[in-house]
Steps between C-alpha positions, in 0.01 A plus 500: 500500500807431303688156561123380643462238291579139588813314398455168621462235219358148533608293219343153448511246257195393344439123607899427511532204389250409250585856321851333501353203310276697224822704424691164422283330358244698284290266468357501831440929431168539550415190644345378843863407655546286858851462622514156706320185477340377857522866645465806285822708556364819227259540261486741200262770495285263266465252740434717785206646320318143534585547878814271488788620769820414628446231828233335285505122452539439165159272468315787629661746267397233190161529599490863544676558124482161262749648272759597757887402409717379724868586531748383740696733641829623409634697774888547349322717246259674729839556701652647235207701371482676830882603519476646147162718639690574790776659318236733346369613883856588589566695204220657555576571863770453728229419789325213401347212742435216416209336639467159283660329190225740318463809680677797664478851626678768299536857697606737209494804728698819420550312106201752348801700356703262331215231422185696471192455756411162697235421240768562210741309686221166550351512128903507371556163743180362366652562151849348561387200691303346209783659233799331691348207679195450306246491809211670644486744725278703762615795669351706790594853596418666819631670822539191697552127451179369643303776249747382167429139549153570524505688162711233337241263605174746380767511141526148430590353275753705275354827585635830684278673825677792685300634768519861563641595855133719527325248366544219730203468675310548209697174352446323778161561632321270232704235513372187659708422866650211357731718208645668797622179691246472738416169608170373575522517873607851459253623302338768709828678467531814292675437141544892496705505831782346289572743309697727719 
């Protein structure tokens, strides 16, 4: 069916704020990152691989990763980071939302025309993002919100997932409960409900 295809984008930074810090300092690129001291605030995808994460106390996150580096935060420059990204979204889009300092909803419906399809429209974003600002960036395409942050989150990090509008189910029926949102008391609750 023509114009069947979903046009909602999720577009979310790839761990905000320690991204921010590899990009200015590139010395820290490619290495296990933790922004904060006492409390982690981010960590870099390095870090998280040794099952560091932000609300971590920073002891805790030592053990877990001896080599981790610490960097306190800068929020000016994460600030200004995300209004530079931001600029991309809305010329990408005159309906964006913004949902966090790192993340927002971009409908590009009725733009296949002048900007090409949804999944032309999300790998071009990906492309300016890290041209003009230098940063990361995961991007979900679907029919509906709830379904494009899911893919966003299936994507990460740096990657593209656009789930077919007749493929839904299919993307979320082996996924576990918890990618859709579902919290542990609600776990006898269909993921595949949410799709509609």
């Amino acid at each position: 069916m023509h114009g069947a295809d979903g046009t909602i984008l999720h577009a979310d930074l790839d761990s905000f704020f320690a991204s921010v810090e590899q990009r200015d300092n590139p010395r820290l690129m490619g290495k296990p990152i933790a922004v904060g001291g006492g409390v982690i605030t981010a960590a870099s995808y390095e870090a998280k691989a040794y099952g560091v994460a932000g609300g971590m106390g920073g002891w805790a996150a030592k053990k877990l990763c001896p080599g981790l580096i610490f960097v306190p935060p800068r929020f000016d420059a994460y600030t200004k980071a995300s209004k530079a990204v931001f600029k991309v979204f809305e010329d990408t889009s005159p309906l964006v939302e913004g949902l966090s300092i790192d993340e927002a909803f971009i409908d590009v419906r009725g733009m296949e025309r002048i900007a090409g399809t949804p999944a032309e429209i999300a790998e071009r974003l990906r492309v300016r993002v890290r041209d003009k600002v230098g940063l990361p960036i995961t991007v979900g395409v679907a029919r509906t919100k709830f379904l494009a942050k899911v893919a966003s989150a299936q994507a990460k990090p740096d990657g593209l997932l656009v789930v077919p509008v007749d493929g839904e189910l299919a993307f979320l029926h082996p996924l576990p409960v918890e990618a859709c949102g579902v919290s542990a008391r609600s776990r006898r609750a269909s993921c595949t409900r949410a799709g509609s």
